[in-house]
N, C-alpha and C positions, 0 to 999 in steps of 0.2 A: 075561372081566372086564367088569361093567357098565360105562359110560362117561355121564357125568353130563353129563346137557345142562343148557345152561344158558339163560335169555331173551333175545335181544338188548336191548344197551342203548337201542336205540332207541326201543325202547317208553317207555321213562321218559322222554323228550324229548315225545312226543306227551301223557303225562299232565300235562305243564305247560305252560299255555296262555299264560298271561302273554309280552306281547311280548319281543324281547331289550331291551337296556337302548337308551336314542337320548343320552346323558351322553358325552363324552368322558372318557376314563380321568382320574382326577385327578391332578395331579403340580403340584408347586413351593407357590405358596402357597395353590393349591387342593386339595391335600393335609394342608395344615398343618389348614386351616380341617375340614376332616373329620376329623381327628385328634382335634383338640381337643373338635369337636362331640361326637365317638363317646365318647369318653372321657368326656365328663361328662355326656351325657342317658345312655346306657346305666349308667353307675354308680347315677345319682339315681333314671331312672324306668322302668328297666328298658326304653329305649326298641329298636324294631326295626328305626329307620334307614330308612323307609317313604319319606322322600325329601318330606316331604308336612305338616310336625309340627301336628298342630292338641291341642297339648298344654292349651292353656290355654281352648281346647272344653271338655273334658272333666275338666275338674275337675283338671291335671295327673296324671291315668294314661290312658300309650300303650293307645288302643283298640288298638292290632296286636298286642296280648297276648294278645286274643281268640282260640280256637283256631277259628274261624270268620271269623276276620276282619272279622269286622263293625263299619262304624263310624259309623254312626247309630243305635245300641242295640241293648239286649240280643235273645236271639233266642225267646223265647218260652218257653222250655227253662231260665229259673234254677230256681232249688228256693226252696221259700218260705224257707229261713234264708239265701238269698242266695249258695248254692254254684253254681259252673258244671256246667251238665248234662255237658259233655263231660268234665271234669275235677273230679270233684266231690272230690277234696281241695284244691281252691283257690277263692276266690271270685271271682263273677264281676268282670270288669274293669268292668261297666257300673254294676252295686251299686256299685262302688268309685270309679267314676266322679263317679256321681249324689252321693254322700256328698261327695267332695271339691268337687266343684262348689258344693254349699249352704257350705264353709267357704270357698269364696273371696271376697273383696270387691267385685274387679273382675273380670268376664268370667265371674261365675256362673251368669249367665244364658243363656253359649252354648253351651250341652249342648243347649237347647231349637231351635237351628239346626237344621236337614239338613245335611249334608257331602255334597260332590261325591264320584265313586268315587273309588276308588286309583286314581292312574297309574302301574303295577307296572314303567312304564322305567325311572323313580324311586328305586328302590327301591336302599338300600346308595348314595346320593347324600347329599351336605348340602342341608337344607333349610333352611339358612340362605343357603347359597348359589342353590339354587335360586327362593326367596322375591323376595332382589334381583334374580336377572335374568330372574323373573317366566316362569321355566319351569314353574311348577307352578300357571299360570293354567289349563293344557289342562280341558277337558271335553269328556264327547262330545256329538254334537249334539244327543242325545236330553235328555239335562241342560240345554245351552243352549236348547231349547222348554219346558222344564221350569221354568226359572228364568224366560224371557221372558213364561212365561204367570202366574206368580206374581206376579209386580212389574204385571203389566196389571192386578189386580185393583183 
């Protein structure tokens, strides 16, 4: 009788790079506030809980829709009627982005910003919480040469 090997799981821990989370577990009314959060951006904008929300960058649609994750625009790969290359029965989030962003009044114009990376510790955290207690200032220091040499100009 064959005997079906199978791959260790471990390989699938090295296929994710992303650090572990550095958030303490949430509980009491730092749970509430993630409750509430999760429940109503994931309802409205389909958001991914990225720990990081620069929703109103982007025209109000979560860039982490992206199936590239990208989130200072698209990635060279839309299709001229504005479908995603990788998912080409849906359109892109940065088409969708760019659109929303010309209908907003205020903050239409920060699509045209750069965005720091993800901070993937982040991630499945409230970024409301995060915002106030100013965890989600991190950059790394290739970003803060990056920024310091932009503001010198």
């Amino acid at each position: 009788m064959a005997v079906a090997h199978r791959r260790p799981r471990r390989n699938r821990t090295k296929l994710d790079r992303r650090p572990p989370a550095t958030t303490p577990p949430a509980s009491g009314l730092r749970n509430a506030v993630l409750v509430v959060e999760r429940a109503g951006k994931v309802a409205v904008w389909d958001c991914r809980m990225c720990g990081q929300c620069i929703l109103h960058s982007t025209g109000m649609v979560c860039p982490m829709r992206c199936p590239k994750n990208l989130r200072n625009g698209p990635c060279g790969g839309v299709y001229q009627d504005g479908r995603c290359e990788v998912l080409p029965d849906r359109p892109c989030v940065w088409v969708e982005a760019w659109n929303g962003s010309r209908r907003m009044p205020v903050w239409g114009n920060h699509i045209n910003h750069i965005q720091k990376p993800v901070d993937w510790r982040l991630q499945e955290t409230s970024s409301w919480e995060n915002h106030f207690t100013r965890r989600d200032d991190y950059a790394p220091p290739a970003w803060c040469a990056y920024e310091a040499k932009g503001r010198s100009r």
